[in-house]
Chimera marker file (.cmm) of the C-alpha trace (Angstrom):
<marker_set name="trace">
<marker id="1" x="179.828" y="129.313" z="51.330" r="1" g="1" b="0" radius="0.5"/>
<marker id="2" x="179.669" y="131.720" z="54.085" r="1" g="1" b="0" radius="0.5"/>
<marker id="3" x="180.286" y="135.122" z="52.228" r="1" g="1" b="0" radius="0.5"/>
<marker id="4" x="179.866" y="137.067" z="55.443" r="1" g="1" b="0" radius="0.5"/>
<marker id="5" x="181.824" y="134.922" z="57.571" r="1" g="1" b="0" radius="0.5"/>
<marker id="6" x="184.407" y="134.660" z="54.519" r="1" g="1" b="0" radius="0.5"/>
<marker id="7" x="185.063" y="138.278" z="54.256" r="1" g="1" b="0" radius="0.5"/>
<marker id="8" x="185.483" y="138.995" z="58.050" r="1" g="1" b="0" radius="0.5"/>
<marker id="9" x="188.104" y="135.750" z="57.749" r="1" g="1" b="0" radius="0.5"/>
<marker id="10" x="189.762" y="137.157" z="54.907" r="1" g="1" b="0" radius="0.5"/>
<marker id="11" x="189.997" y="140.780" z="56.138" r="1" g="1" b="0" radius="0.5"/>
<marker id="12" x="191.935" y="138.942" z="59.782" r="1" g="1" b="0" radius="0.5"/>
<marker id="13" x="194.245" y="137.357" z="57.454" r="1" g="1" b="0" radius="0.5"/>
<marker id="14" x="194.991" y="140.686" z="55.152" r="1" g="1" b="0" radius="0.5"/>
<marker id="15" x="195.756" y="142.490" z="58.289" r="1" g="1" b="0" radius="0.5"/>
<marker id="16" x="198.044" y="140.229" z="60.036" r="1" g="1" b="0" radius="0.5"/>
<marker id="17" x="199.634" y="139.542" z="56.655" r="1" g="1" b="0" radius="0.5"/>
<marker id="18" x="199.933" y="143.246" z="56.311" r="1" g="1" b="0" radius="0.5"/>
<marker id="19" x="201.269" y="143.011" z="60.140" r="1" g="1" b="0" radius="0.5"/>
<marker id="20" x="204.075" y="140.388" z="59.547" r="1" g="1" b="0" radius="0.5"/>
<marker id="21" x="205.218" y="142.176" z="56.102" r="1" g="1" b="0" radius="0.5"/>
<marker id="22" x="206.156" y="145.224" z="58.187" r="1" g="1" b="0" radius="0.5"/>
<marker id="23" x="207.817" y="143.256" z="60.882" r="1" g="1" b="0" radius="0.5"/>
<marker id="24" x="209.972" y="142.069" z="57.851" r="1" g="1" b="0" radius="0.5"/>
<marker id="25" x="210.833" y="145.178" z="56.343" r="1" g="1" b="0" radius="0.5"/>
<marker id="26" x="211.846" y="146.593" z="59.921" r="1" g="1" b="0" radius="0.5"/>
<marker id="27" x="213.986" y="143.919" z="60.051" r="1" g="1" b="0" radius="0.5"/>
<marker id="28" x="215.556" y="144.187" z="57.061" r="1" g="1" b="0" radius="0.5"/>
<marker id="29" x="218.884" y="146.118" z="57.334" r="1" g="1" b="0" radius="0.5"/>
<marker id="30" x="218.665" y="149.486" z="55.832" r="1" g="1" b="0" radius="0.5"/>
<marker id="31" x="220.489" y="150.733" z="53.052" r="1" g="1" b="0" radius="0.5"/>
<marker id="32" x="222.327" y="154.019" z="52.335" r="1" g="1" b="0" radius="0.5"/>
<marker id="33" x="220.054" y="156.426" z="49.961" r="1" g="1" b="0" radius="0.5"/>
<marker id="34" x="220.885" y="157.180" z="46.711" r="1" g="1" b="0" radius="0.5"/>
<marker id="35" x="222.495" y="160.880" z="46.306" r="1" g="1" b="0" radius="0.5"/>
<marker id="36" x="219.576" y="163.739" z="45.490" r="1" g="1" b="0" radius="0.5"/>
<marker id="37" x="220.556" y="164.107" z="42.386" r="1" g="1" b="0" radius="0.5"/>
<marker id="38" x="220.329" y="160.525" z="41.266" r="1" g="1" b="0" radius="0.5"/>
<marker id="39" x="216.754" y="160.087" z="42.908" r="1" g="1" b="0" radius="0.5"/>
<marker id="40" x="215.426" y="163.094" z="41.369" r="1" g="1" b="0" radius="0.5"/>
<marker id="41" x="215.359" y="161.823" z="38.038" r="1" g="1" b="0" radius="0.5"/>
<marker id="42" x="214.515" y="158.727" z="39.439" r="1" g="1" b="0" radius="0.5"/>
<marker id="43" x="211.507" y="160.287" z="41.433" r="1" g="1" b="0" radius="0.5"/>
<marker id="44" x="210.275" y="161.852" z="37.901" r="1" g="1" b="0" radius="0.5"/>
<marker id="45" x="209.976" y="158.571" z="36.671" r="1" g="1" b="0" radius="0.5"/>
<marker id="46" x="208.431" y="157.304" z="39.433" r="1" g="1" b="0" radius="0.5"/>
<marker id="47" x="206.101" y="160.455" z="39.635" r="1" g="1" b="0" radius="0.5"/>
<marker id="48" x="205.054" y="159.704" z="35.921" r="1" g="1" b="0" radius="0.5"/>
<marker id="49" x="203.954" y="156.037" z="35.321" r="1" g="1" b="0" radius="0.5"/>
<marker id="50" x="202.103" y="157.054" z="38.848" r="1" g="1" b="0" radius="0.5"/>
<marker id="51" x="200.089" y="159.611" z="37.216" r="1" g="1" b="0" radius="0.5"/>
<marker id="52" x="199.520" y="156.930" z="34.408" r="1" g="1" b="0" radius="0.5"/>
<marker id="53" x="198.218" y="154.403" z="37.037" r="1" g="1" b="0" radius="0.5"/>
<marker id="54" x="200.995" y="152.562" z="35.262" r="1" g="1" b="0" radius="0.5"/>
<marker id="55" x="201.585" y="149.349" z="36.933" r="1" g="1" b="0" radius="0.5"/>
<marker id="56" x="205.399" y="149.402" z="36.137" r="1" g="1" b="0" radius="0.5"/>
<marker id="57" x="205.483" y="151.731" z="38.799" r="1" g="1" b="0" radius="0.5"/>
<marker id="58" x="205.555" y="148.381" z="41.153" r="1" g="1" b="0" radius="0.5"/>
<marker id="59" x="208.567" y="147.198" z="39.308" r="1" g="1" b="0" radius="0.5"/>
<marker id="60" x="210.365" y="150.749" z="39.539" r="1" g="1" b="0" radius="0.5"/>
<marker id="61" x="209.595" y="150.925" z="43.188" r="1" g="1" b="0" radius="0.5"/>
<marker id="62" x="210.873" y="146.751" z="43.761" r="1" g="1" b="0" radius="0.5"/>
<marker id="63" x="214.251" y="148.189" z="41.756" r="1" g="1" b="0" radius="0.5"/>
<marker id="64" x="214.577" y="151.551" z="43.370" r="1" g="1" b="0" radius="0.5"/>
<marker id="65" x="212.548" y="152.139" z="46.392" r="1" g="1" b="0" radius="0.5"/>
<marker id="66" x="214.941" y="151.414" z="49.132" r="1" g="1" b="0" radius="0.5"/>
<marker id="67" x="217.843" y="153.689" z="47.048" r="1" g="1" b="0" radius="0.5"/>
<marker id="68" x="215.303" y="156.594" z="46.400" r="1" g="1" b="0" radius="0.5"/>
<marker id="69" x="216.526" y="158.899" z="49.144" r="1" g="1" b="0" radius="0.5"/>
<marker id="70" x="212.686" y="159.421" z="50.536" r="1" g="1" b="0" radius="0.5"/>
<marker id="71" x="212.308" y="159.348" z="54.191" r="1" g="1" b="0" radius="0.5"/>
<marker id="72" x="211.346" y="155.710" z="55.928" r="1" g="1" b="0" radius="0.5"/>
<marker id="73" x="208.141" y="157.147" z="56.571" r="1" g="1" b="0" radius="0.5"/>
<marker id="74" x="207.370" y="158.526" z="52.960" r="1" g="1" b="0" radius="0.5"/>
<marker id="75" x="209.040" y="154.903" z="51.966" r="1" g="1" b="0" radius="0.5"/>
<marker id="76" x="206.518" y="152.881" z="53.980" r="1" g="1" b="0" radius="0.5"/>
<marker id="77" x="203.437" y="154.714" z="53.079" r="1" g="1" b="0" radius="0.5"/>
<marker id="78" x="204.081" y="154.650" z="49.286" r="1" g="1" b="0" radius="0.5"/>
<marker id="79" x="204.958" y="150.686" z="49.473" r="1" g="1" b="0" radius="0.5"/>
<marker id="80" x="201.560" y="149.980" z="51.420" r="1" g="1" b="0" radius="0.5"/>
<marker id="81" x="199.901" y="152.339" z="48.686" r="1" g="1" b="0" radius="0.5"/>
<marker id="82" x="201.583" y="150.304" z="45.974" r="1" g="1" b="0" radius="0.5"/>
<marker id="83" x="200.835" y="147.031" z="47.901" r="1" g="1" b="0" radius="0.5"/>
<marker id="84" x="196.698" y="147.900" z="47.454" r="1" g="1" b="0" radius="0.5"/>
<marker id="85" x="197.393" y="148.977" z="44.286" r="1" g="1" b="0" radius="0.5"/>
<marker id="86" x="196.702" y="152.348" z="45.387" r="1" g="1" b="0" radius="0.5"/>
<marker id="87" x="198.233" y="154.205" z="42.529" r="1" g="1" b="0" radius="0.5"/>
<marker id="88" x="196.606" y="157.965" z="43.471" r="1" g="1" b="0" radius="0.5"/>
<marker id="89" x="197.592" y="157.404" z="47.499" r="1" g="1" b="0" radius="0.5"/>
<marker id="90" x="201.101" y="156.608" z="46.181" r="1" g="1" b="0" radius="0.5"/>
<marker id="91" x="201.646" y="160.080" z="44.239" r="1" g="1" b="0" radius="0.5"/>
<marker id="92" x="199.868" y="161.845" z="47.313" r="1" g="1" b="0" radius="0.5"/>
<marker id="93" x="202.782" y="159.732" z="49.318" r="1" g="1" b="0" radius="0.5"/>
<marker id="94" x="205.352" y="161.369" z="46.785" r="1" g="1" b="0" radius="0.5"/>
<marker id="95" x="203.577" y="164.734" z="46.161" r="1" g="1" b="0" radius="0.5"/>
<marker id="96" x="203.778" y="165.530" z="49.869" r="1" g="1" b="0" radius="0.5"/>
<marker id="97" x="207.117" y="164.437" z="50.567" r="1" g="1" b="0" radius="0.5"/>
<marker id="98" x="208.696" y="167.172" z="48.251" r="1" g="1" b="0" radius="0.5"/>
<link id1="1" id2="2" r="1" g="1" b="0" radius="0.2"/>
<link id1="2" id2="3" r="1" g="1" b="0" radius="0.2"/>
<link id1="3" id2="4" r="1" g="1" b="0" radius="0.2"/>
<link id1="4" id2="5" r="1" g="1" b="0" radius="0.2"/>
<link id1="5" id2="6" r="1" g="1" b="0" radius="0.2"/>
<link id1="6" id2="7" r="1" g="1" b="0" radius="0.2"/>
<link id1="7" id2="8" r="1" g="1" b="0" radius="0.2"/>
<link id1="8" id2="9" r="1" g="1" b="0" radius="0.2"/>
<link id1="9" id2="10" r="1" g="1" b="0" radius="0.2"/>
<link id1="10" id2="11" r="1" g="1" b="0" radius="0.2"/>
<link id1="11" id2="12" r="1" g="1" b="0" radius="0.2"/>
<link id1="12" id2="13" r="1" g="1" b="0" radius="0.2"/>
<link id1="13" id2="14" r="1" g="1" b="0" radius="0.2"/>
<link id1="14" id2="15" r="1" g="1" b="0" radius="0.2"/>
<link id1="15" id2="16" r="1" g="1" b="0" radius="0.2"/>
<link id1="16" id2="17" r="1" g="1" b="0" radius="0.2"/>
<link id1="17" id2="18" r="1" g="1" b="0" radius="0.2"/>
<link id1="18" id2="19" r="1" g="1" b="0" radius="0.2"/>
<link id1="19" id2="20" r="1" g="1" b="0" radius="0.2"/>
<link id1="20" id2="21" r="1" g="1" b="0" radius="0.2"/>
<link id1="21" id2="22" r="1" g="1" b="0" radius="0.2"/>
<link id1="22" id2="23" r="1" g="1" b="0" radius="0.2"/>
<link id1="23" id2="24" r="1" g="1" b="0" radius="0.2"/>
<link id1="24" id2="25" r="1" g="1" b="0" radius="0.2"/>
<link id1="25" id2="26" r="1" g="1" b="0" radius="0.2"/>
<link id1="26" id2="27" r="1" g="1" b="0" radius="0.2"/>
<link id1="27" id2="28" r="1" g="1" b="0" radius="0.2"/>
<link id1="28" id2="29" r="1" g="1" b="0" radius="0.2"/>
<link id1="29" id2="30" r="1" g="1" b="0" radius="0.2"/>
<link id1="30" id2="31" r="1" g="1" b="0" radius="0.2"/>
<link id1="31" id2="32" r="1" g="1" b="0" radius="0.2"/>
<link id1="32" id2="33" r="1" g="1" b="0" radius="0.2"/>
<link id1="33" id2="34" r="1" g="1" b="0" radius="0.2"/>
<link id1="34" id2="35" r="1" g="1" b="0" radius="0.2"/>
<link id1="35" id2="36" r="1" g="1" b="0" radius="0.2"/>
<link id1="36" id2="37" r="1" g="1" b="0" radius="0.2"/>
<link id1="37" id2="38" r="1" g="1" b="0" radius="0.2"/>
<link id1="38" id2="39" r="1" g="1" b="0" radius="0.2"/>
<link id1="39" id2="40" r="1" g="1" b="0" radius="0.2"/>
<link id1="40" id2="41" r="1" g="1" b="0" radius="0.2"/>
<link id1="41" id2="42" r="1" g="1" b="0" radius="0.2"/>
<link id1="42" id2="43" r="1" g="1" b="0" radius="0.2"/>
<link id1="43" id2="44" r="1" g="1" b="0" radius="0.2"/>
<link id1="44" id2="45" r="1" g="1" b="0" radius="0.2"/>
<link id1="45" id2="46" r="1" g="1" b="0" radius="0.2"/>
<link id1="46" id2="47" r="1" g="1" b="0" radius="0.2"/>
<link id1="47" id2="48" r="1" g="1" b="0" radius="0.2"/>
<link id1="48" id2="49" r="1" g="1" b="0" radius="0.2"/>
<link id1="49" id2="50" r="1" g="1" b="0" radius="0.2"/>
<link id1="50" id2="51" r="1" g="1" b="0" radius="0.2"/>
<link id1="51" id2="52" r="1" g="1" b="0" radius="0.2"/>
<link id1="52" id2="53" r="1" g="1" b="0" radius="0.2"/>
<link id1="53" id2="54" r="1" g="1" b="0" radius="0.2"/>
<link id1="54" id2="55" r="1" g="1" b="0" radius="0.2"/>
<link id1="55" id2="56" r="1" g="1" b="0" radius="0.2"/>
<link id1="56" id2="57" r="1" g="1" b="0" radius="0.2"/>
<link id1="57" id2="58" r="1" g="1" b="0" radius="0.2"/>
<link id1="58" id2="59" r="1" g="1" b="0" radius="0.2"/>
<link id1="59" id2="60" r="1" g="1" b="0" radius="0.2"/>
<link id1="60" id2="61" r="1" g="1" b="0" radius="0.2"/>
<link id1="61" id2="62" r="1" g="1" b="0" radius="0.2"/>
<link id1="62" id2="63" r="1" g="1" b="0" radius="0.2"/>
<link id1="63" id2="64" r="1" g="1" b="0" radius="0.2"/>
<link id1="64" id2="65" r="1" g="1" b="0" radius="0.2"/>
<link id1="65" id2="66" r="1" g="1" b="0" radius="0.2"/>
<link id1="66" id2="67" r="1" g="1" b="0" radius="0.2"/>
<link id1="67" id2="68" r="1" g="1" b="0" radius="0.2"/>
<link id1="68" id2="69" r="1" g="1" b="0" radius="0.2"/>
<link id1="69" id2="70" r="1" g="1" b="0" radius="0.2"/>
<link id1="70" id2="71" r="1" g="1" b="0" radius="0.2"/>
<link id1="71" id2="72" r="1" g="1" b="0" radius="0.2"/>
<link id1="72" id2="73" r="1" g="1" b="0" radius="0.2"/>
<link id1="73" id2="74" r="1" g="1" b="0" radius="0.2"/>
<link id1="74" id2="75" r="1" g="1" b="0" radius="0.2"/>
<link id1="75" id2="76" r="1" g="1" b="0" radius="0.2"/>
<link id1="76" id2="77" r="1" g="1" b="0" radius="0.2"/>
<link id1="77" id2="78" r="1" g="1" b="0" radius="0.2"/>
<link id1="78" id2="79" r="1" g="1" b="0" radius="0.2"/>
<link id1="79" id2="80" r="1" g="1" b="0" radius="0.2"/>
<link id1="80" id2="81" r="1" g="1" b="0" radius="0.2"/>
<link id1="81" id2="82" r="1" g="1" b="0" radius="0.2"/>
<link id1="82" id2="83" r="1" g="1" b="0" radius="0.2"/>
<link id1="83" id2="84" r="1" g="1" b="0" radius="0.2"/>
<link id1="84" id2="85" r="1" g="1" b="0" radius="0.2"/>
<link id1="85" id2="86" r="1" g="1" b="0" radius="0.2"/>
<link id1="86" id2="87" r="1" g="1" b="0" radius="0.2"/>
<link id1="87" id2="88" r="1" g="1" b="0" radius="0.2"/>
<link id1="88" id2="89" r="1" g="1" b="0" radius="0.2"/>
<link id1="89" id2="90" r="1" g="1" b="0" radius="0.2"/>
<link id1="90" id2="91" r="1" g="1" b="0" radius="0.2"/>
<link id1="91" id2="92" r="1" g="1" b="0" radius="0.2"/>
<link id1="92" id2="93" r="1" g="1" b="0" radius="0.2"/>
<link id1="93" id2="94" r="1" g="1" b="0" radius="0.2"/>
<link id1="94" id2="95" r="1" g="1" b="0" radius="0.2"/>
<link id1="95" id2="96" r="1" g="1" b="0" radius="0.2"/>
<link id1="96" id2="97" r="1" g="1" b="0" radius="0.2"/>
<link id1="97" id2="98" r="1" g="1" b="0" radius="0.2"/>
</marker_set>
């Protein structure tokens, strides 16, 4: 197999993957937030199993995400952090949204 050739293939189809995925959430209607005092508790949890690298942070943000009161642009980075698996980009994400 063509490892180079491979990689450069696979890398195209991550990033228009990554492309079409956003296209979808944009289209997705949005939903009202969750009131501040619900998501902060929320947020703590979410803050936590982050700091753990604990990968039921991806099912708390599948549950909760959309109702978690952050802005769309906190929202978006901290689901493409979560989509890599990017637990320590995802707390920056949350860190620098409060």
């Amino acid at each position: 197999a063509d490892a180079p050739g491979s990689a450069q293939q696979l890398a195209r189809v991550e990033a228009l993957l990554a492309r079409l995925l956003d296209e979808i959430r944009a289209a997705l209607p949005e939903h009202a937030p969750a009131p501040p005092a619900e998501a902060g508790g929320d947020l703590a949890e979410l803050r936590h199993l982050l700091s753990q690298s604990d990968s039921r942070a991806l099912d708390w943000w599948q549950a909760h995400g959309r109702h978690s009161g952050l802005a769309p642009a906190t929202q978006q980075r901290l689901q493409q952090a979560l989509d890599a698996l990017d637990f320590d980009a995802a707390a920056e994400a949350l860190r620098e949204s409060a």
